[in-house]
C-alpha positions in Angstrom: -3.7 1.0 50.3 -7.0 -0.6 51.8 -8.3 -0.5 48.1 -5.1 -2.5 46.6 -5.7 -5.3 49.2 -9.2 -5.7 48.8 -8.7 -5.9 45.3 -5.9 -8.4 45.0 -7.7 -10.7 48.2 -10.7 -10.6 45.9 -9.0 -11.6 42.7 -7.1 -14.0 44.5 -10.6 -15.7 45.9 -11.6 -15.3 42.4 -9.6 -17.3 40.8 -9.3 -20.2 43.6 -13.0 -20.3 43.0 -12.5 -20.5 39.2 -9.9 -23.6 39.6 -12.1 -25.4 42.2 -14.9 -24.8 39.8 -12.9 -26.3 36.6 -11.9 -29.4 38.7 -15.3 -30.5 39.8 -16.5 -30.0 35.7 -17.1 -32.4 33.1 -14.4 -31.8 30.4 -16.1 -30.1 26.9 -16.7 -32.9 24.3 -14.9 -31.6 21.8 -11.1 -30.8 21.9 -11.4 -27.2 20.9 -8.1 -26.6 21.5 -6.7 -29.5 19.3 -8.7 -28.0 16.4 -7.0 -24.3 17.3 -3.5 -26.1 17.2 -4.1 -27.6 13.3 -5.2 -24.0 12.3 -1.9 -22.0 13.7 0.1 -24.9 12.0 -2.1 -24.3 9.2 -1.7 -20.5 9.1 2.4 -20.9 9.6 2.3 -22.7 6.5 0.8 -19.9 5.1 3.1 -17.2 6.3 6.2 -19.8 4.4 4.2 -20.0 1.1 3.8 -16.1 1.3 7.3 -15.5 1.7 8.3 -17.6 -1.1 5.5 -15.7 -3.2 7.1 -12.4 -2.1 4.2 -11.3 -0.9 5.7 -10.8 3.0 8.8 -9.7 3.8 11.5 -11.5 5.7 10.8 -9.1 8.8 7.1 -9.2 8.8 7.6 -12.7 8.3 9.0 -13.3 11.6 6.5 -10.9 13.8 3.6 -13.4 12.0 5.4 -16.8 12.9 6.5 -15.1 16.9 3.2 -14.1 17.2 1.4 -17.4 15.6 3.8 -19.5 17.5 2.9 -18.0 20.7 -0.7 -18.9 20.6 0.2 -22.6 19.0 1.7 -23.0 22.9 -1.1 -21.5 24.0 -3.0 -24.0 22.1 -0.8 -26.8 22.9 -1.2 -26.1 27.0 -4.7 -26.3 26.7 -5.2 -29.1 24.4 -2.2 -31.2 27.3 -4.9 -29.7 29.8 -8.3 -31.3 27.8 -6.3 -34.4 27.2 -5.5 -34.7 31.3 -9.3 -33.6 32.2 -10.6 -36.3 29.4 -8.2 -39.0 31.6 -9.6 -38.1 35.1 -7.5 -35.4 35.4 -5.9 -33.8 38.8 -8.3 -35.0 41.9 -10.6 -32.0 42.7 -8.8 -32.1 46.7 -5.8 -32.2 45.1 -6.4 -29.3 43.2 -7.9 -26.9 45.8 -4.9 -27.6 47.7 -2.7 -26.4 44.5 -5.2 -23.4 44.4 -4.5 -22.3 47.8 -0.9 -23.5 48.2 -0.3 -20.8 44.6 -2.6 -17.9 46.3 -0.2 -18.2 49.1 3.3 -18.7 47.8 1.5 -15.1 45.4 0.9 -13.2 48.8 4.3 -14.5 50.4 6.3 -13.5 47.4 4.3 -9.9 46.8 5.1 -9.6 50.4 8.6 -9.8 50.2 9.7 -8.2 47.1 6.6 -6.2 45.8 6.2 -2.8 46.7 2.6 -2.2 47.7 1.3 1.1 46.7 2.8 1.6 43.8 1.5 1.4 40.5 2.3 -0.6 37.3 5.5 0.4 35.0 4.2 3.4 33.2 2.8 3.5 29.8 6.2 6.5 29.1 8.3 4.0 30.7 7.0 1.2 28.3 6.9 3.9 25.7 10.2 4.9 26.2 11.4 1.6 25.8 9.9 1.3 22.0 11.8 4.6 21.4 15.2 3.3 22.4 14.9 0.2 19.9 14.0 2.7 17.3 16.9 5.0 18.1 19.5 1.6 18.4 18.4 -0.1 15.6 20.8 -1.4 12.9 22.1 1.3 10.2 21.6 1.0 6.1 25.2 -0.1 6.1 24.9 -2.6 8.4 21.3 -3.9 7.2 22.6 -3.9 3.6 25.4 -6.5 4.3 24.0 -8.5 6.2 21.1 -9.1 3.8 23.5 -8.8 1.2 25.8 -12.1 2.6 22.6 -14.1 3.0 20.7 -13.6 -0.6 21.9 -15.6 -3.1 23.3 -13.9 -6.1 21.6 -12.1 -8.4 21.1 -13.5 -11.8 23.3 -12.1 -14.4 21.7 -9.9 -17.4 21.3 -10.3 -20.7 24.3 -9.5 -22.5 22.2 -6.9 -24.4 21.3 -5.3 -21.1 24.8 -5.6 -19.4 26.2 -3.7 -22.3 23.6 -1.2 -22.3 24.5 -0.3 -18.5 27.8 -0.1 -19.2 27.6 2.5 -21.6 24.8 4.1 -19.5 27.3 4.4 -16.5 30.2 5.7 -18.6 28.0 8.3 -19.6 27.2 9.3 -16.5 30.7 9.5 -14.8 31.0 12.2 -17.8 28.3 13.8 -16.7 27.6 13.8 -13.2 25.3 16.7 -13.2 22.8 15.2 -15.7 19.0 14.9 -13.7 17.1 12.9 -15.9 20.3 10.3 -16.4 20.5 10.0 -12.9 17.3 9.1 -12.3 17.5 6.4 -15.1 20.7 4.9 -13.8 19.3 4.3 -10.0 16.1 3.1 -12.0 18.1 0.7 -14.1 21.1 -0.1 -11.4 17.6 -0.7 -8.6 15.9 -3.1 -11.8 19.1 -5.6 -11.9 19.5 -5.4 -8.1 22.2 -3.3 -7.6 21.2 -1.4 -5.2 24.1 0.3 -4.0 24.6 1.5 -7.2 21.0 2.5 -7.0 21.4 4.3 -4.1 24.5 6.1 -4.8 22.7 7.4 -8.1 19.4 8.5 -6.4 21.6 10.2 -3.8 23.7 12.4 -6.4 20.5 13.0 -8.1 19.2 14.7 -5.1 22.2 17.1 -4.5 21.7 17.5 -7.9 18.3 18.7 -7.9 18.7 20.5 -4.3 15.7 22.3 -3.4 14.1 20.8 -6.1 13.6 17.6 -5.1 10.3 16.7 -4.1 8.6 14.0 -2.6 8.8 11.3 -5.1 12.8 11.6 -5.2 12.9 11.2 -1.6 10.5 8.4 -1.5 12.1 6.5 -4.2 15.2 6.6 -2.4 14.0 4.7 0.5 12.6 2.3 -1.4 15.7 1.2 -3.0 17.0 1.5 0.6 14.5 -0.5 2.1 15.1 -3.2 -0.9 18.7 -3.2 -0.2 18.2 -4.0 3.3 15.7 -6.9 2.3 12.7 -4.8 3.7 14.4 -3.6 6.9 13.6 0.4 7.4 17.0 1.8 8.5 17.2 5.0 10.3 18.4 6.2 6.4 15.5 5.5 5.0 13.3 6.3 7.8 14.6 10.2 7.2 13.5 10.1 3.5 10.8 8.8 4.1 10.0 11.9 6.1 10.9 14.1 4.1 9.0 12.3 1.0 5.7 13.1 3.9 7.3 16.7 4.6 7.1 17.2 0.8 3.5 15.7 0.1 1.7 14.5 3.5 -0.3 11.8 1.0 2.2 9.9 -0.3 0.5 6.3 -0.4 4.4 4.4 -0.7 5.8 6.6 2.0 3.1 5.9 4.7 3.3 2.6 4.0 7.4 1.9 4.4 6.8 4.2 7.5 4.2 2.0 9.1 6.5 -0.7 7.9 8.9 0.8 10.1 6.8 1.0 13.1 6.2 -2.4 13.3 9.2 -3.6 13.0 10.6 -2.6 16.4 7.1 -2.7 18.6 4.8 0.4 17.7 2.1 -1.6 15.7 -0.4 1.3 17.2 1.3 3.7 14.7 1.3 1.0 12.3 -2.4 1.0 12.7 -3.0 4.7 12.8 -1.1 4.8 9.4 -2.4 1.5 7.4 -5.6 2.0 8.3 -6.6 5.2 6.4 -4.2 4.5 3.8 -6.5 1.7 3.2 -9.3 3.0 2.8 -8.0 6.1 0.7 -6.1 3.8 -1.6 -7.9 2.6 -5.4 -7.8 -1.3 -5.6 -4.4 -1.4 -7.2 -2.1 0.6 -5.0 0.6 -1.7 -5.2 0.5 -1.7 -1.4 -3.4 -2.8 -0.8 -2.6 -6.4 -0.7 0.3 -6.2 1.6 -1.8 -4.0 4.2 -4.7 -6.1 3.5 -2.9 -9.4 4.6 -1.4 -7.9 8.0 -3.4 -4.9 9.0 -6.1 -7.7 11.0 -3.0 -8.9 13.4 -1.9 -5.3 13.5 -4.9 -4.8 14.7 -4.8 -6.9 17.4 -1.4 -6.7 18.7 -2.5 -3.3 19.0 -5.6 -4.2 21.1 -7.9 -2.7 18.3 -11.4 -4.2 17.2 -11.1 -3.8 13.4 -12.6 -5.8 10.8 -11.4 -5.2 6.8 -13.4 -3.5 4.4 -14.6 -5.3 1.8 -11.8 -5.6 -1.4 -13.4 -3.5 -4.5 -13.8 -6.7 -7.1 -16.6 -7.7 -9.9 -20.8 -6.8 -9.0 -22.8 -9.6 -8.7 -24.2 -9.4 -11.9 -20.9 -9.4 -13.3 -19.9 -12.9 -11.1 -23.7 -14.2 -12.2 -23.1 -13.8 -15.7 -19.1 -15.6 -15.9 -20.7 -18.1 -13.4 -23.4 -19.1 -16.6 -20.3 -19.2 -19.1 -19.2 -22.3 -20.9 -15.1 -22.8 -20.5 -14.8 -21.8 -24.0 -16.7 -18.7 -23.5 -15.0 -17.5 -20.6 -11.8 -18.0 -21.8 -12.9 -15.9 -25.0 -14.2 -13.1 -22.7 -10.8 -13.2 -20.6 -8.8 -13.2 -23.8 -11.1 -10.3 -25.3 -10.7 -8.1 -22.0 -6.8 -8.6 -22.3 -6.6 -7.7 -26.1 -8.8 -4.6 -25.2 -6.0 -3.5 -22.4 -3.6 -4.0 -24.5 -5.3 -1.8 -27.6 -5.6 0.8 -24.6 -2.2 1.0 -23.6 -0.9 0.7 -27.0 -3.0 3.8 -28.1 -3.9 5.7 -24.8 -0.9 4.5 -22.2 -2.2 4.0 -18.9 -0.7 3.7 -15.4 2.3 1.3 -14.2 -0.8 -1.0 -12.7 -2.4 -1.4 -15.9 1.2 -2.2 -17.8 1.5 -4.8 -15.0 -2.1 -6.4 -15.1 -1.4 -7.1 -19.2 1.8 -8.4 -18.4 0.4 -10.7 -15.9 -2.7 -11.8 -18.0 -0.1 -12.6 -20.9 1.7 -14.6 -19.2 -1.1 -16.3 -17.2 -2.0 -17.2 -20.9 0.6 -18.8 -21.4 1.6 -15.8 -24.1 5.0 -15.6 -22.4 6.8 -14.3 -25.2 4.3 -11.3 -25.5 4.6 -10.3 -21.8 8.2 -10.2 -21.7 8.3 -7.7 -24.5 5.0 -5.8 -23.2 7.4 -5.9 -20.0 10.7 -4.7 -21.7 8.4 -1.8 -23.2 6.8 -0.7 -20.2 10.6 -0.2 -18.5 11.4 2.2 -21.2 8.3 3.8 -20.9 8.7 4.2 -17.3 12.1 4.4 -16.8 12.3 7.3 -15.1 10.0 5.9 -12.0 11.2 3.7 -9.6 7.9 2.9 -8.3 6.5 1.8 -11.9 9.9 -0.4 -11.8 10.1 -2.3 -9.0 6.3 -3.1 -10.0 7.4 -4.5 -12.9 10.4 -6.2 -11.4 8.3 -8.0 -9.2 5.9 -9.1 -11.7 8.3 -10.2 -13.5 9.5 -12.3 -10.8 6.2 -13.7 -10.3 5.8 -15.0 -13.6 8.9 -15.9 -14.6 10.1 -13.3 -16.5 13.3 -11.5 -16.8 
């Protein structure tokens, strides 16, 4: 008890002296906080244009702009108290008497409603708390409306393509038991964003498969889930996702949507304790590297974690040095030369889903749009029967244009 008050008398003469202090200074020159302000408007901005790029989601979205917003009013407070210092500001009397008239009305109120001796709210209470907003949070059914009500339609197919999912479904309400149609259908139904569709297939497929189904099924299916719900992780999808992990601990997709998850209602320490190896595991084009990439720095700090991000895999020096001495001409040549070589690759080898995407990309960045959107329609078939590989392509294809 002696302790407490010695330390609270001595924090309390602390910071009077630090407010006496700040009265009798010179303001600072420069309005630091005014330039702090025009970078969190700056960095908003940002978090819109990434959004409309796809590159956040809607949920992520909105921890960046509470958590930017809160230290623009931070900002804001300090640049209102520069502006009054700059001005003459608050006498320094008048502001020792603030000082000690606060450090009393402190005491006074601790007096009468604190309860000395006691300690903080404990970390399991706070812990606790997280838990319950986990365990409350909105179900897949509920998530999937409501994001369903506030996206805009989805464009219609191609007539081609309607008719070819037509007769795919028929098919399959023939035969229910078929695996590998299954999996095409929630592919398919998942590509033209019908995802309840998709998730009804990829559910039958695992009953189907029973003990069978592994890691990728289960991962898959939370995907669609977690598209469905416009990047929401429902309590639904939080369970495959677990037992995609249960299944295969390394999973790069699943411990990514899981520390999606985390952050969404509080635990950005999990968040971090996930994203942060998965980072450093994961090859340059894991589909997930640039998402982690772009948040894991304020996941860091929300989660009170000094952290600074390894450096991105990219070109060597010499390689930079040398397009650096190009001519245009040259450079496009080499750039148009690289992307004919991918393409021979694919063509003869195959390759990964990244690879399929980087051609489509570079075709379309050349303005060869007709090319990537039949490299695109080819890699679906290839791929069809990988929902990862497809909603890589699908959101290529929504980056440049593409159907």
């Amino acid at each position: 008890m002696i302790i407490f008050w010695a330390a609270a008398i001595s924090l309390t003469v602390f910071v009077v002296a630090v407010l006496v202090r700040t009265a009798f200074s010179a303001p600072r020159s420069e309005p630091e906080a005014a330039k702090d302000i025009e970078i969190y408007k700056a960095q908003l901005r940002e978090v819109d244009r990434d959004v409309e790029r796809g590159v956040v989601s809607a949920a992520d979205a909105e921890a960046l702009r509470t958590e930017i917003a809160r230290r623009l009013l931070a900002a804001d407070a300090a640049a209102q108290g520069q502006e009054a210092r700059a001005k003459g500001g608050t006498p320094p009397v008048a502001t020792l008497l603030a000082a000690l008239t606060v450090a009393g009305i402190t005491l006074g109120t601790y007096l009468a409603i604190g309860a000395p001796g006691y300690g903080d709210m404990p970390l399991a209470a706070r812990l606790e708390s997280y838990e319950m907003r986990a365990e409350t949070r909105r179900s897949q059914a509920e998530a999937q409306a409501a994001y369903l009500a506030s996206r805009p339609p989805a464009a219609e197919p191609a007539p081609r393509d309607a008719a070819l999912m037509a007769q795919m479904r028929a098919v399959m309400a023939e035969r229910p038991d078929d695996a590998r149609g299954l999996a095409i259908l929630a592919r398919n139904e998942a590509a033209l964003g019908n995802y309840a569709a998709a998730i009804t297939a990829q559910e039958q497929l695992i009953a189907v498969l029973d003990a069978a189904a592994g890691a990728p099924h289960y991962r898959d299916l939370a995907e669609i889930m977690i598209l469905a719900a416009g990047g929401y992780v429902s309590p639904e999808a939080e369970a495959a996702l677990r037992r995609a992990l249960t299944a295969d601990p390394t999973d790069g997709s699943a411990r990514y949507y899981l520390g999606l998850m985390h952050s969404q209602f509080g635990r950005v320490d999990r968040t971090f304790a996930l994203w942060a190896p998965l980072l450093e595991e994961s090859p340059a084009n894991a589909p997930w590297v640039p998402f982690i990439r772009q948040q894991l720095p304020t996941i860091a700090e929300l989660a009170g974690v000094r952290y600074v991000l390894p450096e991105g895999r990219g070109p060597s020096e010499a390689d930079i040095a040398a397009a650096a001495e190009m001519s245009a001409e040259d450079r496009a040549d080499m750039i148009a030369g690289m992307v004919e070589g991918l393409a021979q690759r694919l063509a003869t080898q195959g390759g990964p889903p990244e690879d399929w995407a980087r051609l489509i990309a570079a075709q379309a960045v050349l303005g060869n749009q007709e090319t990537a959107q039949a490299i695109l329609e080819e890699a679906r078939l290839v791929f069809a029967d990988r929902a990862d590989a497809l909603n890589l392509f699908q959101r290529t294809a929504i980056e440049q244009d593409l159907r």
